[in-house]
C-alpha positions in Angstrom: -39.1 35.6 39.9 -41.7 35.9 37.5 -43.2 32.9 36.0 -41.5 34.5 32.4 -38.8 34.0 34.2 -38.4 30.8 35.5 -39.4 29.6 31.5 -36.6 31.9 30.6 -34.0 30.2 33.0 -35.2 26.8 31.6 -34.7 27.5 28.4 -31.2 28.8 29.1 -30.4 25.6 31.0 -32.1 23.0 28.2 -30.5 25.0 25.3 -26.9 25.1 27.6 -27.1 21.1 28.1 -28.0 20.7 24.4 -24.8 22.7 23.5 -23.0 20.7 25.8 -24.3 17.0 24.5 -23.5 18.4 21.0 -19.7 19.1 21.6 -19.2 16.5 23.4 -20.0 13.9 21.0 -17.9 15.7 18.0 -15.2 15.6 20.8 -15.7 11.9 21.5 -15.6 11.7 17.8 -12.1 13.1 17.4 -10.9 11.5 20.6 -12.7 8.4 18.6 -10.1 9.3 15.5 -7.2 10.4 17.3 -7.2 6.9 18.8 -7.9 4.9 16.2 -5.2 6.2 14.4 -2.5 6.4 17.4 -3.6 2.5 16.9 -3.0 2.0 13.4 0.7 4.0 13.7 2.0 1.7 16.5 0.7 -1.4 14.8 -2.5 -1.9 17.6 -5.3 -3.0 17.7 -8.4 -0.3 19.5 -10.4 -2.9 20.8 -14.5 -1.9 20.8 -13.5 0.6 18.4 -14.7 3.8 20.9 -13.8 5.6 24.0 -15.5 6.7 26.9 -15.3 9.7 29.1 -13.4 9.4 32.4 -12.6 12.8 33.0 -14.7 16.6 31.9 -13.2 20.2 33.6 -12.4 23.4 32.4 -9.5 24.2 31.8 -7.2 27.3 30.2 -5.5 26.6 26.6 -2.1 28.4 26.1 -4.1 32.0 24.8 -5.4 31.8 28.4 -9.1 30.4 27.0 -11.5 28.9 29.0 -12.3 25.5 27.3 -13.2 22.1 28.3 -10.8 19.4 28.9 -11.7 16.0 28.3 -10.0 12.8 29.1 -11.3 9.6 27.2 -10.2 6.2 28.2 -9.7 3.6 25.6 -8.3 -0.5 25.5 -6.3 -1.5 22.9 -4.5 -4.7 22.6 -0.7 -5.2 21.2 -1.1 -9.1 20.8 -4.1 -9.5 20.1 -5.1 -11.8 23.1 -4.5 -9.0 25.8 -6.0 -5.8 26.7 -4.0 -2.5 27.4 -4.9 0.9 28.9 -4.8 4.1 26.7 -6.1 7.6 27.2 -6.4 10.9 25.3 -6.7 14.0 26.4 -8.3 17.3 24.6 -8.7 20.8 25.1 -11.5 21.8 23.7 -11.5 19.8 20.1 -7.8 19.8 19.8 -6.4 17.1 21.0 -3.1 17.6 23.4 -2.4 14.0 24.5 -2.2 10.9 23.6 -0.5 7.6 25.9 -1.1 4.0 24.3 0.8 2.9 27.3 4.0 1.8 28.3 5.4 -1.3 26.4 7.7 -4.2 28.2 10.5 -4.0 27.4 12.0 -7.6 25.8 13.5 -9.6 29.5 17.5 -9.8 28.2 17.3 -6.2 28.0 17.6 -3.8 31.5 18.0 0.1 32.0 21.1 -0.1 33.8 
């Protein structure tokens, strides 16, 4: 190759990893929103106020598009002196899941 070329190929690859850090911090910040007001709905707390990436593939939507999916982990605390697992997942900007985790159930009641 060239040496046009190799400054071509970097280009592409800087101006590809831009475009990348870009979306995914207006993903974060709808993953950010989406949790925040999961939260607020279910009367919880989202502790730190952010999430943080635990999961990045591609993935097909439901038109067959290829997009990114991104799982973000969050805490979140129901008592206020605890803290709880919660995720949500997105598909490109949109988000597709949400979990805030399971809640105990009160001791006098079972599922039988």
């Amino acid at each position: 190759m060239a040496g046009g070329g190799w400054e071509l190929l970097g280009l592409i690859v800087l101006a590809g990893g831009a475009w990348l850090w870009l979306d995914s911090l207006k993903a974060r910040d709808g993953g950010i929103a989406a949790a925040r007001t999961a939260c607020h709905a279910e009367g919880l707390q989202l502790l730190d106020d952010t999430v943080s990436l635990a999961s990045l593939r591609p993935a097909r939507n439901e038109d067959g598009r290829l997009l990114l999916r991104r799982v973000y982990a969050f805490e979140y605390s129901d008592t206020g002196d605890n803290r709880r697992d919660g995720s949500v997942v997105l598909l490109g900007h949109r988000v597709v899941v949400l979990n805030v985790g399971l809640r105990q159930m009160p001791p006098e009641r079972t599922l039988h």
